[in-house]
Chimera marker file (.cmm) of the C-alpha trace (Angstrom):
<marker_set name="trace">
<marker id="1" x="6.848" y="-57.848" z="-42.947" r="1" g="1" b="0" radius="0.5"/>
<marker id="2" x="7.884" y="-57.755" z="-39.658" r="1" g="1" b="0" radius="0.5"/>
<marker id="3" x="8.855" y="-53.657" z="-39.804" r="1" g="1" b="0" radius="0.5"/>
<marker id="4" x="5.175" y="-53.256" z="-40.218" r="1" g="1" b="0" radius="0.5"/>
<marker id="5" x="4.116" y="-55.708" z="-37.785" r="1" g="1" b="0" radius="0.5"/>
<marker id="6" x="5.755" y="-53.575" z="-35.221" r="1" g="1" b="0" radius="0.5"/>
<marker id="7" x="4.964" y="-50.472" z="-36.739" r="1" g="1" b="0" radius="0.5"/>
<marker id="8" x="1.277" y="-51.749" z="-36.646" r="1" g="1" b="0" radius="0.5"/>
<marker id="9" x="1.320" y="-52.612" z="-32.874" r="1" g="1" b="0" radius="0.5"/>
<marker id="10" x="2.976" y="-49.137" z="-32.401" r="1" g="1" b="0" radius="0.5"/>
<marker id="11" x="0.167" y="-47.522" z="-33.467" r="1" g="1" b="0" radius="0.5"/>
<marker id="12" x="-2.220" y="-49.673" z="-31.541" r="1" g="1" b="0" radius="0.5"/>
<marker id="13" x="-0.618" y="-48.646" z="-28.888" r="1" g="1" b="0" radius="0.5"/>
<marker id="14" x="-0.187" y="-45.360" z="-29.534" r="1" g="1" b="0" radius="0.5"/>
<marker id="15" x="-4.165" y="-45.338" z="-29.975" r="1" g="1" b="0" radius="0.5"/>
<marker id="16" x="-4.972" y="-47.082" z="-26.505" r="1" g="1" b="0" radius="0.5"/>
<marker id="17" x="-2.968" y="-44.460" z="-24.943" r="1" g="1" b="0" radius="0.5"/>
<marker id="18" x="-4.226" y="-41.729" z="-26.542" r="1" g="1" b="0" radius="0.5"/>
<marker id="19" x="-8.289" y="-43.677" z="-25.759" r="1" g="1" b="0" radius="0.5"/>
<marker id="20" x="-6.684" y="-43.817" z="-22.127" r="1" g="1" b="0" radius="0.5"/>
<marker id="21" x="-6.080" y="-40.198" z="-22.136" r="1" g="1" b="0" radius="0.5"/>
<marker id="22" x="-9.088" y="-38.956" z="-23.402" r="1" g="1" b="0" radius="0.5"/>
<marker id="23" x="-11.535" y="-41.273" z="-20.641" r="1" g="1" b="0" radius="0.5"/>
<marker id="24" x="-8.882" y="-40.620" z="-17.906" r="1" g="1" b="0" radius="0.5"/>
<marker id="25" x="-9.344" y="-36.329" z="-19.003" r="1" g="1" b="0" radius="0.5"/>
<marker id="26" x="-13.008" y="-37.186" z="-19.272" r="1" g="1" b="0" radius="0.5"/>
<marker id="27" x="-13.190" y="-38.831" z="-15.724" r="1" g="1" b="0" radius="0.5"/>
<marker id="28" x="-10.975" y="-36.166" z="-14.315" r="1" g="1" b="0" radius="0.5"/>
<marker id="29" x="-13.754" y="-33.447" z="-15.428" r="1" g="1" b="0" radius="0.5"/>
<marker id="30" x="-16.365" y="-34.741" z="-14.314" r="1" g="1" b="0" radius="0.5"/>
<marker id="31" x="-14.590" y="-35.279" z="-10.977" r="1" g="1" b="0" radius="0.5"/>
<marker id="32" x="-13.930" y="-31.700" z="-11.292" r="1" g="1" b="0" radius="0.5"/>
<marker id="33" x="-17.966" y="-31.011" z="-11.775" r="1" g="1" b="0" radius="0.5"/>
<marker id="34" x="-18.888" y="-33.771" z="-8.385" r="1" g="1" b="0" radius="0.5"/>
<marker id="35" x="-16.651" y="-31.502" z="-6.681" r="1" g="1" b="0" radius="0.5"/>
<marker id="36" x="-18.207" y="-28.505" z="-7.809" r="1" g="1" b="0" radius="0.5"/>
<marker id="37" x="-21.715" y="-29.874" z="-6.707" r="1" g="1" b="0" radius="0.5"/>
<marker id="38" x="-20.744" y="-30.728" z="-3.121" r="1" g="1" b="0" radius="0.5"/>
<marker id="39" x="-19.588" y="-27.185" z="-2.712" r="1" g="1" b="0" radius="0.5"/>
<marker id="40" x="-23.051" y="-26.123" z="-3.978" r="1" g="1" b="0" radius="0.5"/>
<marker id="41" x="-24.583" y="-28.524" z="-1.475" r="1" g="1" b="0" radius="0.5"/>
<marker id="42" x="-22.599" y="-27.450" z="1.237" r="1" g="1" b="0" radius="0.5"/>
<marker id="43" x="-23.166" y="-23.689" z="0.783" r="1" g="1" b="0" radius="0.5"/>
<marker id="44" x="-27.059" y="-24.488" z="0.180" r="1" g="1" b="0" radius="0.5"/>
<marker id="45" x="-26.836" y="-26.535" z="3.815" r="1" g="1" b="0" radius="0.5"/>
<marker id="46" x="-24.594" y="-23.491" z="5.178" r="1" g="1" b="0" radius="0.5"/>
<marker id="47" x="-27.819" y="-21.636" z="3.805" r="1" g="1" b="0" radius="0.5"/>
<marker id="48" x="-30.293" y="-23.605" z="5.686" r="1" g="1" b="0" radius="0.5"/>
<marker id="49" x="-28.717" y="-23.223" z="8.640" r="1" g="1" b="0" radius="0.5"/>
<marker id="50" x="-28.156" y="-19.862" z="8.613" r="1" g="1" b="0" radius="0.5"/>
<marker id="51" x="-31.851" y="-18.877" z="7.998" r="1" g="1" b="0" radius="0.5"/>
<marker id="52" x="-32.653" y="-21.088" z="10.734" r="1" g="1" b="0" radius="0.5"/>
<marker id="53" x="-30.208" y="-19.317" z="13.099" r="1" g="1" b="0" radius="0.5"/>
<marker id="54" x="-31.580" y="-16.147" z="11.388" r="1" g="1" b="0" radius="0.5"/>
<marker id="55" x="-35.048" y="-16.409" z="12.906" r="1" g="1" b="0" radius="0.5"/>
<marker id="56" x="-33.862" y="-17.493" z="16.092" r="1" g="1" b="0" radius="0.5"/>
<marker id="57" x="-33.786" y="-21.384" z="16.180" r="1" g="1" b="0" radius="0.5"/>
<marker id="58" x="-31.526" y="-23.344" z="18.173" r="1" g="1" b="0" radius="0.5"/>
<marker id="59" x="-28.923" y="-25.316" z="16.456" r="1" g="1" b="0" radius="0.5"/>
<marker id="60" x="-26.472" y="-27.765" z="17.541" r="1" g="1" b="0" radius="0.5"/>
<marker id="61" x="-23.305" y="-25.972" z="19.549" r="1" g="1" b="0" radius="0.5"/>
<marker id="62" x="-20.862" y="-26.164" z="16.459" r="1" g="1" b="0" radius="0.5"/>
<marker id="63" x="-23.355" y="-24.775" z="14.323" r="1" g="1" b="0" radius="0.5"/>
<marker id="64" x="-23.861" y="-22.023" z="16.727" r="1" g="1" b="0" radius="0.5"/>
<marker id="65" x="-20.409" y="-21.222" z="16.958" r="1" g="1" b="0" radius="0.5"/>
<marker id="66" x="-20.083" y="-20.911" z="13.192" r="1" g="1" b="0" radius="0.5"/>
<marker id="67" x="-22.869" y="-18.995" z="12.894" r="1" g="1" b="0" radius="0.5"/>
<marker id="68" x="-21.248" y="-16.668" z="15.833" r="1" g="1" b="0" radius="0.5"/>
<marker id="69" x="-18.014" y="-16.213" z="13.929" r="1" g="1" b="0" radius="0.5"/>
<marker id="70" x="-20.032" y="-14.890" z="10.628" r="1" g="1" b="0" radius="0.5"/>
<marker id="71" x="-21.972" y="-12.157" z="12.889" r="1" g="1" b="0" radius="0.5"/>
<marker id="72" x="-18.730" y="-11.089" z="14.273" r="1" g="1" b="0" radius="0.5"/>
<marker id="73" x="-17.341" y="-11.378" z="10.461" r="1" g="1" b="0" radius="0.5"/>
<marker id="74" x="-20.149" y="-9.070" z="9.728" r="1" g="1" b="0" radius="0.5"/>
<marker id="75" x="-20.110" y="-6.603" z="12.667" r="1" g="1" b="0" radius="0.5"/>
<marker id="76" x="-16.188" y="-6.545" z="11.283" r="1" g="1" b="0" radius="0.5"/>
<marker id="77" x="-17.609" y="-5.255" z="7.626" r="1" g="1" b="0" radius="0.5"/>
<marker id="78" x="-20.257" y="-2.681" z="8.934" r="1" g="1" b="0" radius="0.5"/>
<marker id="79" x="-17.401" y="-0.751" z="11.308" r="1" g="1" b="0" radius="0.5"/>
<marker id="80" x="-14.841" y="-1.154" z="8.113" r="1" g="1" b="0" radius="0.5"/>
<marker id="81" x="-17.236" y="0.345" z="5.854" r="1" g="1" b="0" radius="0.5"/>
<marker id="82" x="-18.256" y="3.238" z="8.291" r="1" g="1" b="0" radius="0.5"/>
<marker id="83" x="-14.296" y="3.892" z="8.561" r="1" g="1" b="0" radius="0.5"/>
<marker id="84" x="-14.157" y="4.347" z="4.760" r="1" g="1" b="0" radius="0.5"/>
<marker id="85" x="-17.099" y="6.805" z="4.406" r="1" g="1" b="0" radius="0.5"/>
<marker id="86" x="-15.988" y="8.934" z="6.801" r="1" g="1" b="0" radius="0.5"/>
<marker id="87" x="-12.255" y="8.957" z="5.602" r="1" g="1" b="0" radius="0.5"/>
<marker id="88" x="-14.265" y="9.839" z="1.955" r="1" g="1" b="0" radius="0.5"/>
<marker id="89" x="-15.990" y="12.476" z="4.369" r="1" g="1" b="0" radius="0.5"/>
<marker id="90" x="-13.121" y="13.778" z="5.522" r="1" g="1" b="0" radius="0.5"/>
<marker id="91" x="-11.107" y="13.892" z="2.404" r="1" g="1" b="0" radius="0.5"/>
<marker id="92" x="-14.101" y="15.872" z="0.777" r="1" g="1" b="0" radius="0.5"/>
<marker id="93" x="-14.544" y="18.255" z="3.352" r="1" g="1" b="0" radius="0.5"/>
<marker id="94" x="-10.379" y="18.972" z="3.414" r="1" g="1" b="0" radius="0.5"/>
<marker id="95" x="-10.876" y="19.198" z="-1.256" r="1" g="1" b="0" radius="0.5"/>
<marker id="96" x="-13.606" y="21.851" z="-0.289" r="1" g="1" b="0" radius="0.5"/>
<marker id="97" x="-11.816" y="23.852" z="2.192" r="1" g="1" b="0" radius="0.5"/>
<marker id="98" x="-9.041" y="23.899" z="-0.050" r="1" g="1" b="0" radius="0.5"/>
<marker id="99" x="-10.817" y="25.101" z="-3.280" r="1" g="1" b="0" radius="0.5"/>
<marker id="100" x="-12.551" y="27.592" z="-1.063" r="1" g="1" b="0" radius="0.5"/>
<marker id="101" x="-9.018" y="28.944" z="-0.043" r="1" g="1" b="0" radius="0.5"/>
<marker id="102" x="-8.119" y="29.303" z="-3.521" r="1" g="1" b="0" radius="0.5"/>
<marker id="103" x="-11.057" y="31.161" z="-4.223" r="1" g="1" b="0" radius="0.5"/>
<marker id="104" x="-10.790" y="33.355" z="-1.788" r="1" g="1" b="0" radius="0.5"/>
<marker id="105" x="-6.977" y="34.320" z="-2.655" r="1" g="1" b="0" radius="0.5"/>
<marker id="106" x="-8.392" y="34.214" z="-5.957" r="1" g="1" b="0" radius="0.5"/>
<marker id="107" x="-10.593" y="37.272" z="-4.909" r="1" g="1" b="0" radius="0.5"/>
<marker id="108" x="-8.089" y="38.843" z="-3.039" r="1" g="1" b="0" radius="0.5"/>
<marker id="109" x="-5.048" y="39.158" z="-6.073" r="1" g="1" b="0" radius="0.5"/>
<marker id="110" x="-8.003" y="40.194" z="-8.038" r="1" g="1" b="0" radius="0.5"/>
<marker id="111" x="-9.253" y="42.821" z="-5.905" r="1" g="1" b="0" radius="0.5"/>
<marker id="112" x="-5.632" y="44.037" z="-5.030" r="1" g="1" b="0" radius="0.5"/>
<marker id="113" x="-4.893" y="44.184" z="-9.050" r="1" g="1" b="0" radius="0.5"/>
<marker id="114" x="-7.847" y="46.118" z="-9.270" r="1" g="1" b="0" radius="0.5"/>
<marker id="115" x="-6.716" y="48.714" z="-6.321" r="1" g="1" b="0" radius="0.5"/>
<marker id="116" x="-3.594" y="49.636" z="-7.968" r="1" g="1" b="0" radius="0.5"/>
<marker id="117" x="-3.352" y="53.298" z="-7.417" r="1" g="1" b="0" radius="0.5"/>
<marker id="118" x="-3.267" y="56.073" z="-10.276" r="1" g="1" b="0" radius="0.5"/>
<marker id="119" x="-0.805" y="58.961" z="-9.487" r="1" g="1" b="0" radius="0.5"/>
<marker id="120" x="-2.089" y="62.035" z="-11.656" r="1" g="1" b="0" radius="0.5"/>
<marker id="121" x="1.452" y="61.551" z="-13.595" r="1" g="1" b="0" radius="0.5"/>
<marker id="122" x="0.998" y="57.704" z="-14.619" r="1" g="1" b="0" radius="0.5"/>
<marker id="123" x="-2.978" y="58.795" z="-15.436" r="1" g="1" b="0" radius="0.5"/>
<marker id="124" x="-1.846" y="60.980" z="-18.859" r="1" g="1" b="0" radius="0.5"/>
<marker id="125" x="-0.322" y="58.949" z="-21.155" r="1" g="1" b="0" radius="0.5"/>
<marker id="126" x="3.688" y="59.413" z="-21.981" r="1" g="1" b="0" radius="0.5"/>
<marker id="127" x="4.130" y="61.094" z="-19.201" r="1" g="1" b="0" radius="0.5"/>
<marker id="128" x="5.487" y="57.590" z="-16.895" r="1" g="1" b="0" radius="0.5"/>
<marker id="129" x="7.610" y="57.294" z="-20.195" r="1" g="1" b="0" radius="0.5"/>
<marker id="130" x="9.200" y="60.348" z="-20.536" r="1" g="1" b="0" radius="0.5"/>
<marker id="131" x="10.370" y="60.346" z="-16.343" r="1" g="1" b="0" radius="0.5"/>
<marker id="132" x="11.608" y="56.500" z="-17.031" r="1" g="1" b="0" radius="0.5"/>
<marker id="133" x="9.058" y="54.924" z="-14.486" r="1" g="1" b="0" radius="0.5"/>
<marker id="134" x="7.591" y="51.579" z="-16.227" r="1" g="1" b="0" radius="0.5"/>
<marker id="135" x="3.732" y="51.530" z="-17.681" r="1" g="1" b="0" radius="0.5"/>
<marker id="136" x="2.109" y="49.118" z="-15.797" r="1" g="1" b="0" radius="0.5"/>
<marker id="137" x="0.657" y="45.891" z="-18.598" r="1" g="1" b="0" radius="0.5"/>
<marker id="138" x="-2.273" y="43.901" z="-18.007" r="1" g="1" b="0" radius="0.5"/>
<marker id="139" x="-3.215" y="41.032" z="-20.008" r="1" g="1" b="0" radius="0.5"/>
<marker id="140" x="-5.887" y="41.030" z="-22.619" r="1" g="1" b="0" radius="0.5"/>
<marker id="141" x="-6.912" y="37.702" z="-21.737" r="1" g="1" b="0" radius="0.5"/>
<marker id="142" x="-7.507" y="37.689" z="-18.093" r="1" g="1" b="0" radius="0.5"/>
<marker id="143" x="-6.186" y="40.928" z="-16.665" r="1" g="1" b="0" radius="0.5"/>
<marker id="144" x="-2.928" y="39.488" z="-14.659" r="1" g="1" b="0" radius="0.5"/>
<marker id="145" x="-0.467" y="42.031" z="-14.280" r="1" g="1" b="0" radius="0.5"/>
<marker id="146" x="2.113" y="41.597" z="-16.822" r="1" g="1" b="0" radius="0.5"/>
<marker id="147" x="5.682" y="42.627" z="-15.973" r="1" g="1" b="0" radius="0.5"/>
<marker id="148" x="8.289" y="44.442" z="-18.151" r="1" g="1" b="0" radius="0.5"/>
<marker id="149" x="9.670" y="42.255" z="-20.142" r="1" g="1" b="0" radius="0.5"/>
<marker id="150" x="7.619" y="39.531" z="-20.236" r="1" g="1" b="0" radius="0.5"/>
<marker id="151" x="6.317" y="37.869" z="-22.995" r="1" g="1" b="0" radius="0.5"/>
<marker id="152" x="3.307" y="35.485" z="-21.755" r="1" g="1" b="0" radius="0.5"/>
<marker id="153" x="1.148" y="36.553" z="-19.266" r="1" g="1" b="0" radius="0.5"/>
<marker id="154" x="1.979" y="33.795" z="-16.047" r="1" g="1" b="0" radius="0.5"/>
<marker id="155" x="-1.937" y="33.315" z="-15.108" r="1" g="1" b="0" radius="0.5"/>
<marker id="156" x="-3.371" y="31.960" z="-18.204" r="1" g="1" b="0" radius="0.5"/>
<marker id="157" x="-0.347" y="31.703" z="-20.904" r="1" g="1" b="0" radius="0.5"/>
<marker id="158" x="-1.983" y="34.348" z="-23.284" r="1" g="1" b="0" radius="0.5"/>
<marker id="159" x="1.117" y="35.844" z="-25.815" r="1" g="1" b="0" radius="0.5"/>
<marker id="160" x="1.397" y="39.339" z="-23.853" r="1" g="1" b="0" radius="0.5"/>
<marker id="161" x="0.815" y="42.086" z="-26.411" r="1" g="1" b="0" radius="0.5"/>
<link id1="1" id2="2" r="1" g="1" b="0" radius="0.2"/>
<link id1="2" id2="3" r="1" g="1" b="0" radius="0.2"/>
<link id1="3" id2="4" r="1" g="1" b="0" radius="0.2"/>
<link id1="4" id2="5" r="1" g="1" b="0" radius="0.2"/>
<link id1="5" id2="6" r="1" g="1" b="0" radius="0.2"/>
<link id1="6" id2="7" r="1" g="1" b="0" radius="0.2"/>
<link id1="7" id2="8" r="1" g="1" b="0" radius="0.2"/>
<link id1="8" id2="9" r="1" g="1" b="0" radius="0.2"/>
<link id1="9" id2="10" r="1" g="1" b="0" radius="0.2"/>
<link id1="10" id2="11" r="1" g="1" b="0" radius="0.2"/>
<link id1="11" id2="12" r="1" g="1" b="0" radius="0.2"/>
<link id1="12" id2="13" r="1" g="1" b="0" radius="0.2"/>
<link id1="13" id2="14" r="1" g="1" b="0" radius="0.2"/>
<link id1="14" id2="15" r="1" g="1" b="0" radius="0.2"/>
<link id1="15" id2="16" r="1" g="1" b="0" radius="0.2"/>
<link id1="16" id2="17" r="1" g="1" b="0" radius="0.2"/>
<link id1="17" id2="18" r="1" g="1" b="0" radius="0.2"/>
<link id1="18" id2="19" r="1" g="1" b="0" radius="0.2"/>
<link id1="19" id2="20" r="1" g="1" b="0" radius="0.2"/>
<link id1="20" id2="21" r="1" g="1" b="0" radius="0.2"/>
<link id1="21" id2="22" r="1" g="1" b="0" radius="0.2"/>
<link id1="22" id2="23" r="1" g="1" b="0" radius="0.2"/>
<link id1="23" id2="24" r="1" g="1" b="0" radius="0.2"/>
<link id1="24" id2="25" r="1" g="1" b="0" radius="0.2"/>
<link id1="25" id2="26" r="1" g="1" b="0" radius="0.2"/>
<link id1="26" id2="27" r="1" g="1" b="0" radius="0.2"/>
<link id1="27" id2="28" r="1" g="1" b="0" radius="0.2"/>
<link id1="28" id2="29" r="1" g="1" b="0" radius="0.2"/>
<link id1="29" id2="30" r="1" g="1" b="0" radius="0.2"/>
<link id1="30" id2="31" r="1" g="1" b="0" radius="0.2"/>
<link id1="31" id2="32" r="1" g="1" b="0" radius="0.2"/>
<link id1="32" id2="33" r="1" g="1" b="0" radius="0.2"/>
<link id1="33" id2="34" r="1" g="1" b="0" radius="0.2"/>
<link id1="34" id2="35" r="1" g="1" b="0" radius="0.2"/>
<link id1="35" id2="36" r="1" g="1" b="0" radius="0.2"/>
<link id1="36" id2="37" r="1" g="1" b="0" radius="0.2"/>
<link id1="37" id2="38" r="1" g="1" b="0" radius="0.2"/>
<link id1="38" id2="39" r="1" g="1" b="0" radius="0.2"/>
<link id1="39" id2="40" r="1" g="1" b="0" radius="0.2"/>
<link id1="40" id2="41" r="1" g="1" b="0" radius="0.2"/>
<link id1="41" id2="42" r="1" g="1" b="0" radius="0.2"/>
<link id1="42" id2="43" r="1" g="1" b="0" radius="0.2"/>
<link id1="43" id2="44" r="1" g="1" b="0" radius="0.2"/>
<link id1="44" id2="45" r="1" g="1" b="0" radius="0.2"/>
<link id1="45" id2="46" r="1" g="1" b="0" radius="0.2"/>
<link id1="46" id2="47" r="1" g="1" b="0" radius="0.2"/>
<link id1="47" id2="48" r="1" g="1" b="0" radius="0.2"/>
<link id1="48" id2="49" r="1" g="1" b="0" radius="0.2"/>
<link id1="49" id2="50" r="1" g="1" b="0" radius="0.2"/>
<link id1="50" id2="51" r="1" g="1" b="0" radius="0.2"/>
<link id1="51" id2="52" r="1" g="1" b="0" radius="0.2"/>
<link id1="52" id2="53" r="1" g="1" b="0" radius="0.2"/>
<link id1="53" id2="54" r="1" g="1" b="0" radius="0.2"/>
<link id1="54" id2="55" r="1" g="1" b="0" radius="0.2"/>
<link id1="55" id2="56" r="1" g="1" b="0" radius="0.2"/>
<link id1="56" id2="57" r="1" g="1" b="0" radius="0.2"/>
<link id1="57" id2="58" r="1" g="1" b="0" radius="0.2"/>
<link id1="58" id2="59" r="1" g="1" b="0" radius="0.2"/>
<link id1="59" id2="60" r="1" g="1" b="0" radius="0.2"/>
<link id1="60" id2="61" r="1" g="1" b="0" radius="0.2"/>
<link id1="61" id2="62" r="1" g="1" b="0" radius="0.2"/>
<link id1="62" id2="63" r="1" g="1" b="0" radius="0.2"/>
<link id1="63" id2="64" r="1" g="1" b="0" radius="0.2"/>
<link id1="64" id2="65" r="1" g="1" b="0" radius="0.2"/>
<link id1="65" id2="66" r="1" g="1" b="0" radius="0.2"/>
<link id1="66" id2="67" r="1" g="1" b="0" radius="0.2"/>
<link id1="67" id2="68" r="1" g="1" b="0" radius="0.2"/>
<link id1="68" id2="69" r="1" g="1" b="0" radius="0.2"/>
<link id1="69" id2="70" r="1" g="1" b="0" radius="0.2"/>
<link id1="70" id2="71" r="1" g="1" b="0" radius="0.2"/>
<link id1="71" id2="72" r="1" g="1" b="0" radius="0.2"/>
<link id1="72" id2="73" r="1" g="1" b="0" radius="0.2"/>
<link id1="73" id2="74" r="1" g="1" b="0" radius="0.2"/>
<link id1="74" id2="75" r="1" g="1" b="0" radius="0.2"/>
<link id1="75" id2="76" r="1" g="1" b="0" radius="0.2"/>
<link id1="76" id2="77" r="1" g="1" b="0" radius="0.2"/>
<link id1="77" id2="78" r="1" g="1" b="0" radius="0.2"/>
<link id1="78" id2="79" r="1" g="1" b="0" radius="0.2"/>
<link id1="79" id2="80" r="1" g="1" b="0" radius="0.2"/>
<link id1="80" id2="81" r="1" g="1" b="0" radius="0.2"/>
<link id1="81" id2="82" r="1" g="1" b="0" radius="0.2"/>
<link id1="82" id2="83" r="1" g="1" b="0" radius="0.2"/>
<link id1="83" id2="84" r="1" g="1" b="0" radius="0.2"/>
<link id1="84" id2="85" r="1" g="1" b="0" radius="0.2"/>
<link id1="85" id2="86" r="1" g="1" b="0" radius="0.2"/>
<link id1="86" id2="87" r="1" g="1" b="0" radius="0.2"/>
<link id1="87" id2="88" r="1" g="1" b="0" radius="0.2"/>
<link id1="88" id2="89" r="1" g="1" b="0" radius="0.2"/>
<link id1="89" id2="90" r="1" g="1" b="0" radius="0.2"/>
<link id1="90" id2="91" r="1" g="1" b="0" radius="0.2"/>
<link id1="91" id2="92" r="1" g="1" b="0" radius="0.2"/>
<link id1="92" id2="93" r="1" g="1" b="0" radius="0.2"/>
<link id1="93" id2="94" r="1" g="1" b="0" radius="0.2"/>
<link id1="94" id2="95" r="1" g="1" b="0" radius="0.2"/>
<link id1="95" id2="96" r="1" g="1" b="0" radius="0.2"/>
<link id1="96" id2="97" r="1" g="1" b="0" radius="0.2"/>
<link id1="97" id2="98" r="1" g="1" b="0" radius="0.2"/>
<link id1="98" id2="99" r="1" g="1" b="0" radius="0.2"/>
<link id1="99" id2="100" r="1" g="1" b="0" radius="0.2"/>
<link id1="100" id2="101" r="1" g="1" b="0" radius="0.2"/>
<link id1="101" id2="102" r="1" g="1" b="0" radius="0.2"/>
<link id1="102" id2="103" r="1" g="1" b="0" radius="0.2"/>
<link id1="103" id2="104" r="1" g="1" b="0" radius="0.2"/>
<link id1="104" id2="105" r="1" g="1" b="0" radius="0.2"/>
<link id1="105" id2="106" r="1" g="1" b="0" radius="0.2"/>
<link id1="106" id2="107" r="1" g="1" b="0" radius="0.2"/>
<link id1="107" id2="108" r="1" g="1" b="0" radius="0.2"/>
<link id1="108" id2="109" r="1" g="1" b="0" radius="0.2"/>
<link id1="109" id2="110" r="1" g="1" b="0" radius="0.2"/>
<link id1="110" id2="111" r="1" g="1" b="0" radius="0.2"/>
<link id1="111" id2="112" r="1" g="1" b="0" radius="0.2"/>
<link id1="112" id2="113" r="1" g="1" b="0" radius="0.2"/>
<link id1="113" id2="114" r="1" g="1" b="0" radius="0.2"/>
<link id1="114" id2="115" r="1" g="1" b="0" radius="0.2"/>
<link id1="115" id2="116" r="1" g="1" b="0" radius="0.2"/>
<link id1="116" id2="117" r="1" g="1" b="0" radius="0.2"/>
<link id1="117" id2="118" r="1" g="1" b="0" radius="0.2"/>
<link id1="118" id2="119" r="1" g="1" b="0" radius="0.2"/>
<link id1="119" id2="120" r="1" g="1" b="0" radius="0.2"/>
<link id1="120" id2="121" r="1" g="1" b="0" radius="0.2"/>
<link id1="121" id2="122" r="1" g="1" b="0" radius="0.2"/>
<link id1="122" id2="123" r="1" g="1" b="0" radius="0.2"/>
<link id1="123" id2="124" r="1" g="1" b="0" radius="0.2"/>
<link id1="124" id2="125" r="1" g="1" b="0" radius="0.2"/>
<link id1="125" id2="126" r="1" g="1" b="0" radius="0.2"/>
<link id1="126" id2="127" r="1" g="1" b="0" radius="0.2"/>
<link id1="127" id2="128" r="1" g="1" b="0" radius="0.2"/>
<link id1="128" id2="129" r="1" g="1" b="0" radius="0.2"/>
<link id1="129" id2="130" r="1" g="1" b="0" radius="0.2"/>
<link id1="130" id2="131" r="1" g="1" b="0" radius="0.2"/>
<link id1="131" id2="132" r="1" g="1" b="0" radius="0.2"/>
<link id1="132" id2="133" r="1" g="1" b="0" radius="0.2"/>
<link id1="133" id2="134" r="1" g="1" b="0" radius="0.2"/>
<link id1="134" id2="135" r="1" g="1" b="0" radius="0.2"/>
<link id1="135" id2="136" r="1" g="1" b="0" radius="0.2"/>
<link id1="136" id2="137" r="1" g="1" b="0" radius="0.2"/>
<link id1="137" id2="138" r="1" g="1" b="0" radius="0.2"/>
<link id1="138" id2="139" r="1" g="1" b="0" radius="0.2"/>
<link id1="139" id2="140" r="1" g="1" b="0" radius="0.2"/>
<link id1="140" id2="141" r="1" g="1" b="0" radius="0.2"/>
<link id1="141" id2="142" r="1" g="1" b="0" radius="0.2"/>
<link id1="142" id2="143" r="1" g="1" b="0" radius="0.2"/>
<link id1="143" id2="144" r="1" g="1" b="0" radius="0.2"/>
<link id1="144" id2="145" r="1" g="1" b="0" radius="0.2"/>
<link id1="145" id2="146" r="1" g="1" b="0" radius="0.2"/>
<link id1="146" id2="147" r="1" g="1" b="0" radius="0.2"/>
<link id1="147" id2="148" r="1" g="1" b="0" radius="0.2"/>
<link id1="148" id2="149" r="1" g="1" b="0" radius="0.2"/>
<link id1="149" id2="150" r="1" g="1" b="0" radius="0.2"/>
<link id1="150" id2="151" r="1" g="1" b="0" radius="0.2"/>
<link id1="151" id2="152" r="1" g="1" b="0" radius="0.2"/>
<link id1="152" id2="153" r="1" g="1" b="0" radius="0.2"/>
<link id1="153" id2="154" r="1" g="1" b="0" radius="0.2"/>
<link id1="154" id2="155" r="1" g="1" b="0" radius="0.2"/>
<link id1="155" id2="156" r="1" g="1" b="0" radius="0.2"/>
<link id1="156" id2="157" r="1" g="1" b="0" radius="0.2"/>
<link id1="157" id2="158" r="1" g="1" b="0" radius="0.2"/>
<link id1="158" id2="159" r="1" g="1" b="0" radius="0.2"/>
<link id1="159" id2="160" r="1" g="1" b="0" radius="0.2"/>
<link id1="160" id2="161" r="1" g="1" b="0" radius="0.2"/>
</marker_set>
């Protein structure tokens, strides 16, 4: 009798602890929600004050300084956010110079490809052949000049035929 005597107050025990656990968890969140309501209180009063510095009313000296050190927070913002437009700015106006470049070389390897002179000789065909001199290959793709040899063409990848 007595091993369930203890084992009886054991669980009593174990049950007022567990009880104590729960209320103390349950006291401990709604701590956790008072706290949570004074911060709302104190922004709303932080809001109250503001709109009365906002429209020019005099507050108390610490209140004005506060109110100082968020103008100066915000002056802060504006000149940080002007810095990263025109560093965006810049760095588009350096992406279109640079694809304008590219064009333009672009244009220039095409219109050199394009000047390649024809010697009377290289004009008929099998005549470069039978003097040794190599027939110039273009691609069928994009028209890059394709060396001898070669078995893709190096501006797009087309199989050089």
């Amino acid at each position: 009798m007595e091993f369930f005597d203890k084992l009886g107050e054991a669980a009593r025990s174990l049950t007022e602890k567990a009880g104590d656990s729960l209320e103390t968890n349950r006291l401990t969140g709604e701590i956790s929600i008072e706290k949570g309501n004074i911060q709302y209180y104190q922004r709303e009063l932080g809001e109250h004050y503001w709109a009365k510095f906002a429209v020019g009313e005099k507050l108390d000296d610490e209140a004005m300084l506060i109110c100082d050190k968020v103008v100066v927070s915000q002056d802060r913002i504006r000149q940080m956010e002007m810095e990263i437009e025109k560093i965006k700015k810049e760095r588009e106006g350096i992406l279109e110079e640079r694809a304008k470049a590219k064009r333009l070389q672009a244009e220039k390897e095409e219109q050199a490809e394009s000047e390649i002179p024809k010697t009377e000789e290289s004009a008929l065909p099998g005549v470069a052949e039978e003097k040794g001199a190599a027939v110039p290959r273009f691609c069928s793709n994009c028209g890059g000049a394709i060396k001898e040899g070669q078995r893709f063409c190096i501006f797009c990848g087309t199989e050089a035929k």
